[in-house]
N, C-alpha and C positions, 0 to 999 in steps of 0.2 A: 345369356349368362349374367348374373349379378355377382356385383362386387361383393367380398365381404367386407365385413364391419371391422373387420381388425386391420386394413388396411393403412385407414387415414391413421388411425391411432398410429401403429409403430410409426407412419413417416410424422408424423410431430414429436413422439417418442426422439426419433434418429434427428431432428433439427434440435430440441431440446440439447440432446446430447454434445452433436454438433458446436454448440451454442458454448454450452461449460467447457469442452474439449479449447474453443480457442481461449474462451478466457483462461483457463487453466495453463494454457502453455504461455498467455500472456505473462499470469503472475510469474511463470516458473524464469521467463526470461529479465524481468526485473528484478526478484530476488538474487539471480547470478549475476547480476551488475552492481549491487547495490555496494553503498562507501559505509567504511565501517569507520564510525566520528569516535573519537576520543574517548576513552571509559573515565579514569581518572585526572584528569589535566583540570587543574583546580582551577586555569586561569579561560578556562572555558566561558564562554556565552551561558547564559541561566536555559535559553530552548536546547541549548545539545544538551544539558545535564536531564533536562525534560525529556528530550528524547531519548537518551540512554537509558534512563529509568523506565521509559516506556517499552523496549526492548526488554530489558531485565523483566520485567512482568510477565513478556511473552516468553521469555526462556521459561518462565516458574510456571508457563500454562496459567496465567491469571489473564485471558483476554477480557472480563470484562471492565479491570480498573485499567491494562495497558490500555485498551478502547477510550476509558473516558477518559485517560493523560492523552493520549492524540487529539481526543475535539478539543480540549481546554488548549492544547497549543494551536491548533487552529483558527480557535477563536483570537487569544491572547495576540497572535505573531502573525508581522504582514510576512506572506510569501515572498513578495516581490520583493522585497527588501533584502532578504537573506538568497533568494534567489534557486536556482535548480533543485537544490541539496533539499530543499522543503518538501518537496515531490514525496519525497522518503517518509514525510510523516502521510501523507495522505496514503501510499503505499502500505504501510504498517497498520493503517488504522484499516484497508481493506480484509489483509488478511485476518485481522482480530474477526471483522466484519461476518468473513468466513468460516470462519470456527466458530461460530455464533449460530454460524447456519442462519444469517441474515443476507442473502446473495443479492438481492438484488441494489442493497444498501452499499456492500461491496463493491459492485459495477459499476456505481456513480462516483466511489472512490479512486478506484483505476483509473476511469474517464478523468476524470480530474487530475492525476498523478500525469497522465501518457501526455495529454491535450494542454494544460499550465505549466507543467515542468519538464520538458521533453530533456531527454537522457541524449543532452550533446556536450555533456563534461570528459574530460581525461580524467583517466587515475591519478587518485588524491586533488582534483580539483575543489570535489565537495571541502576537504577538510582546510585547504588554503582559505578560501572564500569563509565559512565556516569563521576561521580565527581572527580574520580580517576585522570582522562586526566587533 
């Protein structure tokens, strides 16, 4: 007997799948943790006013100017400096990533969110640290 030819296809098909299914649940379990930074608090740091605006873009479905306000903070702002809570821009700047239908760009952003900013804050941590700077 011979194999068919649709065989290999679905099982790379079903790893493909596989594949998005955990990132998918990844994003879905960073989104439901994530700190929501100050909207109007005028005495704020200039990168949460950066990042709120970058959010606000993605409420308005504008991913691709919320996209390039997250690299310009990236570029602009040490992580390490401000610390966990930065995580959140490279998170945001995946999901833009996403709706872009840029995945695999996405993936390196998650990697980078999960792996430099690992989500070991308490609630309201980010915003302490945040006002602190």
């Amino acid at each position: 007997m011979t194999k068919s030819p649709a065989t290999p296809r679905r099982g790379a098909r079903l790893r493909g799948f596989a594949h998005f299914a955990l990132l998918f649940g990844f994003v879905l379990s960073c989104h439901a943790s994530a700190a929501k930074l100050p909207d109007d608090d005028r005495n704020v740091p200039d990168y949460v006013q950066q990042y709120n605006r970058g959010v606000q873009l993605m409420k308005k479905r504008n991913f691709k100017d919320a996209l390039a306000n997250f690299e310009r903070m990236i570029r602009e702002h040490d992580g390490a400096r401000i610390g966990p809570a930065f995580g959140m821009v490279h998170y945001h700047a995946g999901l833009c990533l996403m709706q872009l239908r840029e995945f695999a760009h996405a993936s390196e952003q998650f990697r980078i969110c999960y792996e430099k900013y690992p989500n070991a804050m308490k609630k309201g941590d980010s915003q302490k640290r945040l006002r602190q700077r």
